[in-house]
N, C-alpha and C positions, 0 to 999 in steps of 0.2 A: 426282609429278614431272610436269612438263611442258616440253615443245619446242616451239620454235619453227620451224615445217616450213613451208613451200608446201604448202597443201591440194592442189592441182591435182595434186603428183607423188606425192599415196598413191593408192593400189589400192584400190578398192570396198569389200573385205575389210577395210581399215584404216579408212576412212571411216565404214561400218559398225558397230562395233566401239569407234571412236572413242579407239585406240591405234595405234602406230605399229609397225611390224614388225621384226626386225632387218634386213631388206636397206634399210632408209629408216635406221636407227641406223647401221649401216658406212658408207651413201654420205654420211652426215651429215658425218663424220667425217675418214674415211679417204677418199683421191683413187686412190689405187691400191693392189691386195692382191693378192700373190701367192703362191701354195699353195707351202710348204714343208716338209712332210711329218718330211722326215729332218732338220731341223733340230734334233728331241729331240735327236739322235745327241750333240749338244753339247749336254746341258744343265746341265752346271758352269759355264758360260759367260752361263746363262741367270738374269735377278734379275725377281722378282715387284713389278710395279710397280700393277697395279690388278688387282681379284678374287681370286680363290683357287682353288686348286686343292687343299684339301683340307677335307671335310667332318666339322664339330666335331662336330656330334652324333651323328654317327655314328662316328667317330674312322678314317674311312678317306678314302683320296686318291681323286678325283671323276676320272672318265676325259674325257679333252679325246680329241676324233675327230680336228682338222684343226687345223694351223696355218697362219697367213698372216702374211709380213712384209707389214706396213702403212707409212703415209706420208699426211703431209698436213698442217693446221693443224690444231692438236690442243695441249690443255694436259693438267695432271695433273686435273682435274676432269672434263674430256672420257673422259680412258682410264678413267678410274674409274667411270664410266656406263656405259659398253663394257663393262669388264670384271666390273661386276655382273651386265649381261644379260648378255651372252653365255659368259661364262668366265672368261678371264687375261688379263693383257697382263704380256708378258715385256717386258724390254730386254735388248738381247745386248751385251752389254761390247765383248766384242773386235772386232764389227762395225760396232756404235755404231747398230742397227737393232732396231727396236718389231717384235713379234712378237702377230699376238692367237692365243690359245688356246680352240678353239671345241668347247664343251661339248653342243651339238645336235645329233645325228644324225637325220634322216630327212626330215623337211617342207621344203618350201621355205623359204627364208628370207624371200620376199615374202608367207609367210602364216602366219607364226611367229610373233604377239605379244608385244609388250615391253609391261612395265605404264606405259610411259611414256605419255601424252595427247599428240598435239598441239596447237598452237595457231596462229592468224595474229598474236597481241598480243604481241608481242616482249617488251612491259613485264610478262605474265603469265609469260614462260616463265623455266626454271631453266637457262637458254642455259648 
């Protein structure tokens, strides 16, 4: 898979490397994210719209560290690229708000790689 990014606004690391990070995949995306922690608190409320949260082969549920309600121009093919690299993406019904569910704990997310490539050829990427 590939995107179509501004070379100029990846990091060394990413340049390098020649994949893109998750903090380059969220800004891609999402315009604003804010930590909402206890929002599990509800989660009957909560419907799985892209990724998963529970691992087949192993037949147990995958711990998510952090949630963020998100926001932005975003389609279901968008959340679905999200939600592969990074976790889940909820929608909460009764709020009517995109929740991602983030499966990484530790590194920064500026030096986390996604297997995603970028690119400058618009016509090359899987926009």
């Amino acid at each position: 898979m590939k995107m179509y990014v501004n070379m100029e606004n990846l990091n060394e690391y990413e340049k390098a490397n020649n994949k893109i990070s998750y903090k380059t995949l969220v800004e891609r995306y999402f315009c604003d994210m804010i930590l909402c922690n206890n929002i599990i608190k509800d989660f009957e409320e909560l419907e799985i719209v892209a990724g998963s949260d529970y691992d087949e082969e192993n037949d147990t549920y995958t711990d998510v560290y952090q949630y963020f309600i998100v926001n932005g121009y975003f389609n279901e093919d968008d959340l679905q690229k999200v939600g592969d690299e990074l976790g889940v993406v909820y929608y909460h019904r009764r709020l009517g708000i995109y929740i991602l569910g983030v499966r990484h704990f530790g590194t920064s997310w500026a030096y986390t790689l996604t297997d995603i490539e970028p690119t400058q050829n618009y016509d090359e990427a899987d926009v």
